[in-house]
C-alpha positions as CSV (number, residue, x, y, z in Angstrom):
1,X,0.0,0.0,0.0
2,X,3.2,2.6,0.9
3,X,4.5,1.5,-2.8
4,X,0.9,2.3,-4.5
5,X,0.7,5.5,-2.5
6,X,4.2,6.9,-3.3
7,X,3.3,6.1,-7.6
8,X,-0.2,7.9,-6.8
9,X,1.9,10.6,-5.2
10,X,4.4,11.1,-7.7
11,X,1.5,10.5,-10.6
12,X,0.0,13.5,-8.4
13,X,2.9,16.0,-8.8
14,X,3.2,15.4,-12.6
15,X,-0.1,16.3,-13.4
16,X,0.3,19.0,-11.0
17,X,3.3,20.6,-12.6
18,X,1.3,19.9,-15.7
19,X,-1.6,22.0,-15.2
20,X,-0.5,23.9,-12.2
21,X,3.5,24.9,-12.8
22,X,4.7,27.1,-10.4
23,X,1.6,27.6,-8.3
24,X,1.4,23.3,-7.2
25,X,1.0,23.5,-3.7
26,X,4.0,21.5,-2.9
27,X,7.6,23.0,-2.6
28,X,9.5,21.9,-6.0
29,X,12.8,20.4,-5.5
30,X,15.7,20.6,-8.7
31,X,14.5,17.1,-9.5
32,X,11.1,18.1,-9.5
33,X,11.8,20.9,-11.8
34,X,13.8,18.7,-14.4
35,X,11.1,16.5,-14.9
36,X,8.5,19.5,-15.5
37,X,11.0,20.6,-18.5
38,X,11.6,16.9,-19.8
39,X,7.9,16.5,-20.1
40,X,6.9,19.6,-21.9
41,X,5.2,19.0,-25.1
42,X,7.3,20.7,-28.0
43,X,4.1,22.7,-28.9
44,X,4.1,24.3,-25.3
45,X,8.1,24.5,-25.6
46,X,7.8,26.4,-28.2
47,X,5.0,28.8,-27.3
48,X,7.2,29.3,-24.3
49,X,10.2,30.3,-26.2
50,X,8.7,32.5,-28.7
51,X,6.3,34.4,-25.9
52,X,10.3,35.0,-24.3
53,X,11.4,36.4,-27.6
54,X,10.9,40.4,-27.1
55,X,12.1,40.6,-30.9
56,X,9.2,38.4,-32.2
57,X,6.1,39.6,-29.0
58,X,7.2,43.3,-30.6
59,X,6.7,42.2,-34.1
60,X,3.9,40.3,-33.6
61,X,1.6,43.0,-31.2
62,X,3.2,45.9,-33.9
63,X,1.7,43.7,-36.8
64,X,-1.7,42.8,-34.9
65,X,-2.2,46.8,-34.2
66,X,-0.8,47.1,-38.0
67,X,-3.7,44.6,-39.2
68,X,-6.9,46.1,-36.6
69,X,-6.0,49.2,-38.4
70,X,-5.7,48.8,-41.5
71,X,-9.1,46.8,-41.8
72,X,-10.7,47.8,-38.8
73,X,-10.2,51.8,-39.2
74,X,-10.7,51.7,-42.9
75,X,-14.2,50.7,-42.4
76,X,-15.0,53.5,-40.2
77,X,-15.8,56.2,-43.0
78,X,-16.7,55.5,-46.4
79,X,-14.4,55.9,-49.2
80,X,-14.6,56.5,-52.9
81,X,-11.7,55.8,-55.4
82,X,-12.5,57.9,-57.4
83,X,-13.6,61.5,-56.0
84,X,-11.1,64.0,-55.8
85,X,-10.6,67.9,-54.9
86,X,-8.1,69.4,-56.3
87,X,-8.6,72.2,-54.2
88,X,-6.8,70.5,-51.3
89,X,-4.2,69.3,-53.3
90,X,-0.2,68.9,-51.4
91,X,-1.7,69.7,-48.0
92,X,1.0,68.7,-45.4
93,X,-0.3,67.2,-42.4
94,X,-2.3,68.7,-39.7
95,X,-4.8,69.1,-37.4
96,X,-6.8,71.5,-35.9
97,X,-8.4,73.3,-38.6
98,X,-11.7,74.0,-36.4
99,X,-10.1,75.0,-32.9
100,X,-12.1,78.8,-32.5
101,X,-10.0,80.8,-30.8
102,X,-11.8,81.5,-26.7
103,X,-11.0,85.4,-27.4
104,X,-13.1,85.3,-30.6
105,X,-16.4,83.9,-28.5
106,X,-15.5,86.5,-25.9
107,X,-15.3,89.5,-27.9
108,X,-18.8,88.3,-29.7
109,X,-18.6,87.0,-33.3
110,X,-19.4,89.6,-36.2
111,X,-18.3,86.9,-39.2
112,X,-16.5,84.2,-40.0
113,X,-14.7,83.3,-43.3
114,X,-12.8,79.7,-44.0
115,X,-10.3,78.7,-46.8
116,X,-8.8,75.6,-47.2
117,X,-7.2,74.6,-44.4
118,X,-7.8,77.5,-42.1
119,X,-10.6,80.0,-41.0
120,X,-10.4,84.0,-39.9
121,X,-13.3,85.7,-37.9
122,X,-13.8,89.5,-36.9
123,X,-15.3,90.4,-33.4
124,X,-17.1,92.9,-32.5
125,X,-14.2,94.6,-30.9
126,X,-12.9,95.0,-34.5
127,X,-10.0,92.6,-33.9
128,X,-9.2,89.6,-36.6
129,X,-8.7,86.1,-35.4
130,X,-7.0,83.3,-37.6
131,X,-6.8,79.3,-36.6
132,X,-6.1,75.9,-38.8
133,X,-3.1,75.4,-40.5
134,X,-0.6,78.1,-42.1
135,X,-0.9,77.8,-46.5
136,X,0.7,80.3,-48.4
137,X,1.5,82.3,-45.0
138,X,-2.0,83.8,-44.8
139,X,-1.4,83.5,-40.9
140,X,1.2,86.5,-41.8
141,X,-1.6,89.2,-41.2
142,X,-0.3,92.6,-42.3
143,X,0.4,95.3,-39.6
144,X,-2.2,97.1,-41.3
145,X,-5.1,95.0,-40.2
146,X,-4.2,95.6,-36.6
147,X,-3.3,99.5,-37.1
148,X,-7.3,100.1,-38.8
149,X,-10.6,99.3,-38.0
150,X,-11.7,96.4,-39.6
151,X,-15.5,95.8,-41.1
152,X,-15.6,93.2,-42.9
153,X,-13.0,90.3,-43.5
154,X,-13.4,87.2,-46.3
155,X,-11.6,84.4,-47.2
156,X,-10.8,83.0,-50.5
157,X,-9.1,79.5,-51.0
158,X,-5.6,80.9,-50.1
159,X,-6.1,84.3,-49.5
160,X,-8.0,87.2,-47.6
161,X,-9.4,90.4,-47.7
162,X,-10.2,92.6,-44.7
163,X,-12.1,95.7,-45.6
164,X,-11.7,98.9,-43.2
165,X,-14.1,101.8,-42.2
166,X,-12.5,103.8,-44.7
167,X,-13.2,101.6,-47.8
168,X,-9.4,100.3,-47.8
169,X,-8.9,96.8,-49.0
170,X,-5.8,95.0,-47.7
171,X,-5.4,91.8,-48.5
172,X,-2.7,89.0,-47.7
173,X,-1.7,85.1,-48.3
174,X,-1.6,83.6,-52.1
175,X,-0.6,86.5,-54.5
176,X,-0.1,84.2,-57.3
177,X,-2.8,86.2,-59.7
178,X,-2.4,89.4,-57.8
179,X,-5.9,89.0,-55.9
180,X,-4.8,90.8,-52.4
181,X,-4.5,94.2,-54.7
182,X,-7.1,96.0,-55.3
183,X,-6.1,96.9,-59.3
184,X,-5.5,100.5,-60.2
185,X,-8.5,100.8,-63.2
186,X,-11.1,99.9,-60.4
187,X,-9.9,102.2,-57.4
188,X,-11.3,105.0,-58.3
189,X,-14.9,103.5,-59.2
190,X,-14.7,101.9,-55.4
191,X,-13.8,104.8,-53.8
192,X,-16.5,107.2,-55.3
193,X,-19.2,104.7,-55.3
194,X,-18.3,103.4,-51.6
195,X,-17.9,99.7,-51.0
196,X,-21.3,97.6,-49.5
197,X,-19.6,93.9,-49.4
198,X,-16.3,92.8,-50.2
199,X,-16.1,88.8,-50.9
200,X,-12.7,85.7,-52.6
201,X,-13.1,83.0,-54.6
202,X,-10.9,80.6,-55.6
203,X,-7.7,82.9,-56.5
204,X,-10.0,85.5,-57.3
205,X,-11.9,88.8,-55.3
206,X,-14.8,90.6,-55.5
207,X,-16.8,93.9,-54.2
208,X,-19.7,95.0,-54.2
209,X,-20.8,98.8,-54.5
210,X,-22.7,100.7,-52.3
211,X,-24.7,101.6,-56.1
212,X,-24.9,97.9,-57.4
213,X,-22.3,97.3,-59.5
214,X,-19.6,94.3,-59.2
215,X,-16.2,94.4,-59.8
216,X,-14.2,91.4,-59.7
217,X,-9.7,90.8,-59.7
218,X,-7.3,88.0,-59.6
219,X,-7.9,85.4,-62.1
220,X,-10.5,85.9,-63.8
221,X,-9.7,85.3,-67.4
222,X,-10.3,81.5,-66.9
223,X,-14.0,82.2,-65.3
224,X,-15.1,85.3,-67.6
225,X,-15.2,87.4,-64.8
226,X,-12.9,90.1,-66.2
227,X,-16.6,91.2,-68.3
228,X,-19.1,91.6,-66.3
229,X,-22.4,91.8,-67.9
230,X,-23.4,95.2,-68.3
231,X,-27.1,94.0,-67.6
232,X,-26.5,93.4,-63.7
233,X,-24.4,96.7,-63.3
234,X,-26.0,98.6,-60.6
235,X,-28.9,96.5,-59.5
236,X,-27.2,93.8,-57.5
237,X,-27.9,93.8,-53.9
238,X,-25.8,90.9,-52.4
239,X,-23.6,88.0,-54.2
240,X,-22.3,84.4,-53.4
241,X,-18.9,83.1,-55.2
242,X,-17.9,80.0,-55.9
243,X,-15.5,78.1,-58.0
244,X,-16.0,79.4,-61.5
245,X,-19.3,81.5,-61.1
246,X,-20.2,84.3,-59.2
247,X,-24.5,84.4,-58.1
248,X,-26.4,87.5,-58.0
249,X,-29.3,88.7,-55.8
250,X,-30.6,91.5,-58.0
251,X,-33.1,94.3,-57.0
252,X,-36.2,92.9,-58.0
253,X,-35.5,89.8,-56.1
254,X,-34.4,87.6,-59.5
255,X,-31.3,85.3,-59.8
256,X,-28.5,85.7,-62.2
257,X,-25.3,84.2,-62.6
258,X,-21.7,85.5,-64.4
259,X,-18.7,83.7,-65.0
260,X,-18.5,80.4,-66.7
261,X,-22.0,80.3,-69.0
262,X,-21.5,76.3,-69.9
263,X,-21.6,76.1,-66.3
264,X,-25.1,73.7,-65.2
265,X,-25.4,76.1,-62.4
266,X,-25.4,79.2,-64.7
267,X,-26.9,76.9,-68.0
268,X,-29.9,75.8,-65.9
269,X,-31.0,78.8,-63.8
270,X,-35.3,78.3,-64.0
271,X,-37.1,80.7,-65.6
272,X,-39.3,81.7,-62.0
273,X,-35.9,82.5,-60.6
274,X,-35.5,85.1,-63.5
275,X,-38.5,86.3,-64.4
276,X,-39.7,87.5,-60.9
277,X,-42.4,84.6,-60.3
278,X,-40.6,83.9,-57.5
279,X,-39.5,86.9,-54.9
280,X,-36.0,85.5,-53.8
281,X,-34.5,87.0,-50.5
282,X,-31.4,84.8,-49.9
283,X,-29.8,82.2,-51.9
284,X,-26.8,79.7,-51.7
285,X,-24.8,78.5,-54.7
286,X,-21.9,75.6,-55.2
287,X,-19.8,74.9,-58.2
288,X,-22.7,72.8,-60.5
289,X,-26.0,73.9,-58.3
290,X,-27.8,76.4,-55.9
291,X,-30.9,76.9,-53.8
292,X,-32.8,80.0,-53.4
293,X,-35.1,81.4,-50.6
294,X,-38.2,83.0,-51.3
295,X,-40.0,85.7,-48.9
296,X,-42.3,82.5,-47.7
297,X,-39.4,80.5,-46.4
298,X,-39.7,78.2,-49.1
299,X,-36.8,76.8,-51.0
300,X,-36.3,76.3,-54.7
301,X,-33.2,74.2,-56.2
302,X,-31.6,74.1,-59.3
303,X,-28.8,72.9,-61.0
304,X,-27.0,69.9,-62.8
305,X,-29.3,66.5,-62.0
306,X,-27.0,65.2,-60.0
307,X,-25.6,68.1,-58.2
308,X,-25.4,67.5,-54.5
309,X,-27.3,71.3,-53.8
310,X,-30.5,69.2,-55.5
311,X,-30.4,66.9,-52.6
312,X,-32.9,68.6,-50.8
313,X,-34.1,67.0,-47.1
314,X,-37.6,67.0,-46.0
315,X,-38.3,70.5,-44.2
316,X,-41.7,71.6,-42.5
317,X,-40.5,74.9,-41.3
318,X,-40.1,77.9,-42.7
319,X,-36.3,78.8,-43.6
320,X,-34.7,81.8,-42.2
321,X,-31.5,81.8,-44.0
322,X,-29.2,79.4,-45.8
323,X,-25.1,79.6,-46.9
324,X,-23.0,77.2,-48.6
325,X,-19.6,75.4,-48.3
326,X,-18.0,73.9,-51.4
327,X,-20.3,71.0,-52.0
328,X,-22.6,71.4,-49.3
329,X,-26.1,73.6,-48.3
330,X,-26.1,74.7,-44.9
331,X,-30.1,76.2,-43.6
332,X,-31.5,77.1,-40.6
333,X,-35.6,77.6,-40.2
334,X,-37.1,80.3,-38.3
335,X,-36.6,78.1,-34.9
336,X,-32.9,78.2,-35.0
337,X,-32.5,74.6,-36.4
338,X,-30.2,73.7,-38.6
339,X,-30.7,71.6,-41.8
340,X,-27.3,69.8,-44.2
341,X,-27.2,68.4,-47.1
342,X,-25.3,68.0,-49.9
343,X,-21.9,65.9,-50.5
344,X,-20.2,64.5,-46.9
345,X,-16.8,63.6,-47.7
346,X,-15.1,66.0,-44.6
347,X,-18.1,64.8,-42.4
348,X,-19.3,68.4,-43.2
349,X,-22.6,67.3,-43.0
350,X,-22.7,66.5,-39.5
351,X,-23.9,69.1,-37.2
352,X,-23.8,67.8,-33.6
353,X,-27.1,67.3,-32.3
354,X,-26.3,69.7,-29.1
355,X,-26.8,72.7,-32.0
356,X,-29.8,74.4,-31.6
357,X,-31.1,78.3,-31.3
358,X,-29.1,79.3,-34.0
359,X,-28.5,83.0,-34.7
360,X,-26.3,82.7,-37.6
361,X,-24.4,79.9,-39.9
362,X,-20.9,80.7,-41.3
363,X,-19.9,77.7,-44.2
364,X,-17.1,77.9,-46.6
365,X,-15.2,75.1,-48.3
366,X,-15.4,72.0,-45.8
367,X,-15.7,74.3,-42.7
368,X,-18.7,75.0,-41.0
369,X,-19.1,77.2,-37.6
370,X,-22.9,78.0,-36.0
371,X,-23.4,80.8,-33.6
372,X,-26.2,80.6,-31.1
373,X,-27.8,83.1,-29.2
374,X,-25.6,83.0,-26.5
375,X,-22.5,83.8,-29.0
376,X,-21.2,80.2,-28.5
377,X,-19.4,79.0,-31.5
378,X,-20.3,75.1,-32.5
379,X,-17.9,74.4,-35.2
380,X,-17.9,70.7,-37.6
381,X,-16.5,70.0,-40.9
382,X,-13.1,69.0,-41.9
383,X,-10.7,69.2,-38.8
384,X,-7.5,68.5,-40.7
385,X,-5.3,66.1,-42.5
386,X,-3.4,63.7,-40.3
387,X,-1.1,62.6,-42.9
388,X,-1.5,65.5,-45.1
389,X,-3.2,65.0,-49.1
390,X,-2.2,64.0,-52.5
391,X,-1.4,65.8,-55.6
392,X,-5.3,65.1,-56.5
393,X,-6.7,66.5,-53.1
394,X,-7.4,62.6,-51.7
395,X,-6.9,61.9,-47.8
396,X,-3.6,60.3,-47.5
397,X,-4.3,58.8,-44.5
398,X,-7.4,57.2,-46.0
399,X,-6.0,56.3,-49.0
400,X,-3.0,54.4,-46.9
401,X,-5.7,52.2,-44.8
402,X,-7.4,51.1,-48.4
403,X,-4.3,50.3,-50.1
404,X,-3.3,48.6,-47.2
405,X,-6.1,46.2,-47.4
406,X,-5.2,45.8,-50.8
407,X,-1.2,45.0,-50.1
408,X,-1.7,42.8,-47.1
409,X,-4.6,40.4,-48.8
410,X,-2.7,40.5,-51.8
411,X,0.5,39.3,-49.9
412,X,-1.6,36.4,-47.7
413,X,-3.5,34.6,-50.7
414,X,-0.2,34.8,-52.7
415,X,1.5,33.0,-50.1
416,X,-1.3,30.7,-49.1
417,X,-1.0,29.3,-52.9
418,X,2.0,28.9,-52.8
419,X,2.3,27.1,-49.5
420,X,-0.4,24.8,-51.3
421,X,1.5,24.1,-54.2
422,X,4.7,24.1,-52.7
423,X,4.0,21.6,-49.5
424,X,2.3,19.5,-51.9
425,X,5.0,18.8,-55.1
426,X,7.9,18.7,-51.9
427,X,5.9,15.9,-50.2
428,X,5.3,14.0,-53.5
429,X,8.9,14.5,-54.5
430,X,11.0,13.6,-51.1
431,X,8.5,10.6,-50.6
432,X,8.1,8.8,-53.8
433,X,12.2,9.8,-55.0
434,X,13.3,8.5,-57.9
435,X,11.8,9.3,-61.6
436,X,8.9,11.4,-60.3
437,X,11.3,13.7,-57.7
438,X,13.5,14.1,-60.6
439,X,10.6,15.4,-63.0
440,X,9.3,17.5,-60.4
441,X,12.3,18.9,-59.3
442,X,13.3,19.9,-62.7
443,X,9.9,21.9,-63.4
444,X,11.0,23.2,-60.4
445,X,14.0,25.0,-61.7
446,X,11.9,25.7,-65.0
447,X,9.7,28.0,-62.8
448,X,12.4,29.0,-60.9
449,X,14.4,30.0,-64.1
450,X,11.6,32.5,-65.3
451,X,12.9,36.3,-64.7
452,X,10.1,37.5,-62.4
453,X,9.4,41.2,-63.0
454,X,10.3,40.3,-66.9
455,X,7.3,38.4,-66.8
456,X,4.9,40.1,-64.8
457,X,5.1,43.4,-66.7
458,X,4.9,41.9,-70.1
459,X,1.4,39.6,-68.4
460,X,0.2,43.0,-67.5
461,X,1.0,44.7,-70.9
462,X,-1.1,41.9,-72.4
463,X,-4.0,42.4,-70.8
464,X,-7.2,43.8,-72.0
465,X,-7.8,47.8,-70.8
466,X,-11.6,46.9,-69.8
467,X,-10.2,44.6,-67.2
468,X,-11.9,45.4,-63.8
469,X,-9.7,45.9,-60.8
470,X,-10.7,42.5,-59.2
471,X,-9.6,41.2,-62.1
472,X,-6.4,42.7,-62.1
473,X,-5.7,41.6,-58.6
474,X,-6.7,37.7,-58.7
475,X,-4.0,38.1,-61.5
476,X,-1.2,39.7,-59.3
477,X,-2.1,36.9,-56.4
478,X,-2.3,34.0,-59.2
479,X,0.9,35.2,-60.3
480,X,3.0,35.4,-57.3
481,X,1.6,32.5,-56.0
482,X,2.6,30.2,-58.9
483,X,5.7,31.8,-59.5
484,X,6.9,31.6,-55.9
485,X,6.7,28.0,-54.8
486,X,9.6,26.6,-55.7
487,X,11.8,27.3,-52.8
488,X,9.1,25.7,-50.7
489,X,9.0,23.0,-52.3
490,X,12.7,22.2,-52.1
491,X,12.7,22.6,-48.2
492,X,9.8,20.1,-48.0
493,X,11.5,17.7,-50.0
494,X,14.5,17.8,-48.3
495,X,13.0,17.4,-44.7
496,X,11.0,14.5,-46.5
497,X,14.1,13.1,-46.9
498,X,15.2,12.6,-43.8
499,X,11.9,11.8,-42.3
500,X,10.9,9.3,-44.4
501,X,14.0,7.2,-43.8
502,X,13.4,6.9,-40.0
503,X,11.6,4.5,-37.9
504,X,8.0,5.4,-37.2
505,X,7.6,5.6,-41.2
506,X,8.9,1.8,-41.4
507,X,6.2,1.2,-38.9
508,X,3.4,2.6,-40.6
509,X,4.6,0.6,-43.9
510,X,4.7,-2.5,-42.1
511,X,1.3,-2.5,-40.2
512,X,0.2,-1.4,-44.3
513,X,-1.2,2.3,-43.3
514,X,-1.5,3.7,-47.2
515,X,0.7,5.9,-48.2
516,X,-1.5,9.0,-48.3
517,X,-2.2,8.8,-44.7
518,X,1.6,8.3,-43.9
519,X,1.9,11.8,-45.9
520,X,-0.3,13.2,-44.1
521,X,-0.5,11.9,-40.8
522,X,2.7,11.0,-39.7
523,X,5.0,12.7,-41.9
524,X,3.5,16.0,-42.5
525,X,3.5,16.8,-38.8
526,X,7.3,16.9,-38.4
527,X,7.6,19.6,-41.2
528,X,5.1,21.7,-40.4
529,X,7.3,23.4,-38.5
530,X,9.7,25.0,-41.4
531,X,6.3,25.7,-43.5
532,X,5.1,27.7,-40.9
533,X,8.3,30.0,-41.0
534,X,7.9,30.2,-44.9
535,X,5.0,31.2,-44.6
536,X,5.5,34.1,-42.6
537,X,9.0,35.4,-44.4
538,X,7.3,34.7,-48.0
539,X,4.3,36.9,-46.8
540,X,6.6,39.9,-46.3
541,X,8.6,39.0,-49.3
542,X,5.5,39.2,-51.4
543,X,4.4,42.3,-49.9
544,X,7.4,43.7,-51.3
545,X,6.9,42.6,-54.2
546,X,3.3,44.0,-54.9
547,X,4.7,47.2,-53.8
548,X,7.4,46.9,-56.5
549,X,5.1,45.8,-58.9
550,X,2.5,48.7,-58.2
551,X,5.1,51.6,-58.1
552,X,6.3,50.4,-61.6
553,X,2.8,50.9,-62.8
554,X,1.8,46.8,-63.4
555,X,-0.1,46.3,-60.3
556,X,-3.0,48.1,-58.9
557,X,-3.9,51.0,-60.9
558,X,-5.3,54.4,-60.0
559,X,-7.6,55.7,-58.7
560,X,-7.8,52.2,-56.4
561,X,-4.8,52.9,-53.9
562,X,-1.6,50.2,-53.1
563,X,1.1,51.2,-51.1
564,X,2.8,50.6,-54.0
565,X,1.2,52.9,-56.6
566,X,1.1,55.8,-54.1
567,X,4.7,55.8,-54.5
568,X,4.8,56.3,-58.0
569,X,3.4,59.9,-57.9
570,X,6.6,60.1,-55.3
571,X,9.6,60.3,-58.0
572,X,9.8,63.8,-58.8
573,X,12.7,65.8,-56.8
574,X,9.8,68.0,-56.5
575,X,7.6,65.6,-54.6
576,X,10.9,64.0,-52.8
577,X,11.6,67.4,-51.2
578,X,8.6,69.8,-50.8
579,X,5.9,67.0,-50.2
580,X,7.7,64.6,-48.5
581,X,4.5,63.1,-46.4
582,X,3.6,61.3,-50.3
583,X,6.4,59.1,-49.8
584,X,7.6,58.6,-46.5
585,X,4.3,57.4,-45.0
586,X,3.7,54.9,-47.8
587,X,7.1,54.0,-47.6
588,X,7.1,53.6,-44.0
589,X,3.8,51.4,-44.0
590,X,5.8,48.8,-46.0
591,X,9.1,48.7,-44.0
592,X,6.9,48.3,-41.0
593,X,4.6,45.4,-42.2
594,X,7.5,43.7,-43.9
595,X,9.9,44.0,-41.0
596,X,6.8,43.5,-38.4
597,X,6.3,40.3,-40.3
598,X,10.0,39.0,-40.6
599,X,10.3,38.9,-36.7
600,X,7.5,37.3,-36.5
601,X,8.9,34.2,-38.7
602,X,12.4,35.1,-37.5
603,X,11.1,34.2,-33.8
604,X,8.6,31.5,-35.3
605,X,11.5,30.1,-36.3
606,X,14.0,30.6,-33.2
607,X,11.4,29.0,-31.3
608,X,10.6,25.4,-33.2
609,X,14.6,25.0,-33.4
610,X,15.6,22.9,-30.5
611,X,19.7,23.7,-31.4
612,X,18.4,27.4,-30.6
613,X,16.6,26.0,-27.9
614,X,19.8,24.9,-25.8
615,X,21.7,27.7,-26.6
């Protein structure tokens, strides 16, 4: 009974150390601790080994976060390929753009004006307030601004006017078509006639005339607003700008626009707008559309079918007043709500819901500020750029989480065939030897033999242009994969090799286990071990190579978005030194997935190797 009790004892403390380790209840002696390590199953040994590798636990928690990102984040807003705004074109990053300065609340809020990437409000003190991000130094205000009283103060894309109590224009920022000065041939008309409104377009300015006549500066060849149209001289009472046309409220509350006459928003102005039918009182205008308020609160749209002013929400109320932002219509009814609609790229659709009693809306561009009753300042919109834009105006940040879901499942189903292709001819080949290892082997080195990026580019040349983007990719995938097995295979076979020569194979053949389940079952298992490593360094090899293949133009193809292709627009010296966030972020976003990855399989690998084990 002693002998039966000491085995049930010691059976005890195994299972113990098993399931327990270091927290079994009874004191472990040296002995007792070399038998816990001699019975450790390799899969726990090697858990063990790679959880105490701080190389591979970095790569692997920095390629997790990588992953959650990527796919997780770029399903948080929706994206479109293919819209761009070249407006916002080479934007560096930043933040911020919507952070109202307290002073500005305090002083009370006469108007607010937003280009860009930046805003600049006038208080009622008189004193002008600028916040966003720097372009074209427009946050170097002229000592002028401070030294006058200031009345009014606009904003154009990249520039602004301030106009003073003694009919001064001084303007600052962009200067590239001259529209911060006030040309000589139209100084004297302003000064006699006195100006009523001063307001910017894109690189352009205009005023209006205390007798109703418009004069506009800047460049204005391109938009036809170097003529105005005799016909609205002197009857205009207020005016909205946008990107190629200028809107005008005229006396007898009628619509007309100047500028660009092709224009949907100047092409397809209704006839009740014109003719008087309809008494307009305010009105709102974007680059293809526009809505107009009559004296009944009613609103009235017009404008290209498919223009995003035309998208008019359901509204019971009676509108007080309504502005615009570059692809968006901002109103607010009689009750201080406010109404959005229109495009909602910039999230400049969402007002918060904690708006309400609304005194007065200020929208430009993508900016958008409200101002209750109290003079609190409720801004929304676009807040910034984190990684700054493209040379088309796109979200780099954005378009770096979609190509990254294109670059990282283009890498895993590449290596996935060839892990299938390649585990399968090396198993064949090191088990059945002879004839059939020497055929495979040699198509092998036929595959091997094929220049790769040779290849590739002349595949993609051959394709048809109407092939679809999915298309494209199942080809860059199929192509990698088939072409990238090889080397696989040769490991396989060699471990084969060995492992087929040794005792527990013998056994199976004898007690007449078919030779697909000695593959499979018993064979297999012992190799899985160096498949699993080239699996991981293949993945980051192949994400290399899709970013090669995509920044040499024969991968994915704009407007869809690879890390690879967003660093073709990045070859310019141009781009290489004065937009440097094009490259370096792409650039970094493969070196950190593909080195990331490589620890991963470097530790993978560290850990299954018992000769690294005992070192």
């Amino acid at each position: 009974m002693n002998k039966l009790g000491r085995y049930l004892k010691s059976f005890g403390s195994t299972v113990a150390s098993l399931f327990i380790g270091g927290k079994a209840k009874q004191k472990k002696t040296g002995k007792a601790l070399l038998e816990e390590e001699a019975i450790a199953s390799p899969t726990r040994t090697a858990v063990r080994n790679f959880l105490r590798n701080k190389l591979a636990m970095t790569g692997l928690i920095a390629f997790v976060v990588l992953m959650l990102v990527v796919f997780v984040g770029g399903n948080l807003r929706p994206y479109d390929s293919f819209y761009q705004q070249g407006v916002l074109r080479n934007i560096g990053p930043g933040y911020g753009y919507l952070n109202v300065p307290s002073a500005l609340e305090d002083e009370g809020v006469v108007s607010i004006s937003s280009g860009i990437t930046y805003s600049v409000g006038l208080s009622e003190e008189g004193n002008v307030f600028m916040w966003g991000k720097n372009y074209d130094n427009v946050f170097n205000v002229p000592a002028e601004v401070a030294e006058n009283n200031i009345v009014q103060v606009v904003s154009g894309d990249r520039h602004v006017i301030a106009l003073t109590d003694t009919g001064e224009i001084i303007g600052w920022g962009n200067i590239g078509h001259a529209q911060t000065e006030v040309p000589f041939q139209i100084q004297q008309p302003l000064q006699s006639q006195g100006i009523a409104k001063i307001g910017a377009g894109d690189q352009y300015s205009v005023v209006l005339t205390e007798t109703g006549n418009i004069y506009a500066w800047g460049s204005t060849l391109s938009n036809s607003l170097n003529k105005i149209p005799e016909r609205v001289q002197g009857r205009v009472v207020d005016f909205v700008t946008s990107s190629l046309n200028v809107g005008l409220l005229l006396d007898d509350g009628t619509i007309d626009v100047i500028g660009v006459v092709g224009n949907p928003v100047a092409s397809s102005l209704p006839e009740e707008l014109k003719d008087g039918s309809i008494n307009v009182v305010d009105f709102a205008m974007i680059a293809d559309g526009g809505v107009a308020l009559d004296d009944e609160g009613n609103l009235h749209t017009w404008g290209a079918t498919i223009s995003p002013a035309r998208k008019l929400p359901e509204i019971d109320v009676p509108i007080a007043s309504i502005t615009n932002g570059r692809e968006h219509i901002v109103a607010t009814d009689v009750n201080g709500k406010i109404y959005t609609w229109g495009n909602n790229h910039y999230t400049q659709l969402d007002a918060p819901d904690s708006v309400e009693n609304v005194s007065s809306v200020y929208s430009d561009f993508f900016q958008n500020y409200a101002v209750d009753e109290e003079g609190k300042v409720t801004a929304w919109g676009n807040n910034g750029f984190i990684l700054g834009t493209d040379d088309y105006g796109r979200d780099l940040f954005q378009r770096l989480l979609q190509g990254g879901k294109v670059t990282l499942t283009v890498g895993a189903v590449a290596v996935v065939i060839q892990v299938f292709i390649g585990v399968i001819v090396g198993m064949i080949s090191g088990f059945y030897g002879g004839r059939l290892d020497n055929l495979l082997m040699r198509f092998a080195e036929i595959i091997s033999s094929f220049p790769f990026y040779p290849l590739v580019i002349t595949l993609s040349a051959m394709l048809p242009r109407d092939v679809t983007q999915q298309q494209r990719l199942f080809l860059i995938m199929l192509i990698l994969g088939v072409l990238g097995w090889p080397g696989l295979a040769r490991l396989v076979r060699g471990q084969i090799l060995s492992e087929r020569e040794k005792d527990f194979v013998l056994a199976a053949k004898a007690l007449g286990i078919k030779e697909g389940n000695i593959i499979m079952r018993h064979i297999l298992p012992n190799v899985i071990n160096i498949v699993i490593v080239q699996m991981t360094l293949g993945y980051a090899s192949n994400l290399l190579t899709e970013a090669g293949l995509s920044f040499l133009g024969f991968g994915v193809v704009a407007p869809y978005s690879s890390w690879g292709n967003m660093l073709t627009g990045a070859q310019s010296t141009t781009v290489m030194e004065s937009y440097w966030w094009r490259w370096v972020f792409p650039a970094l976003a493969v070196f950190i997935a593909a080195l990331t990855v490589n620890l991963v399989g470097d530790g993978i690998r560290d850990a299954l190797d018992p000769k690294a084990n005992e070192k």
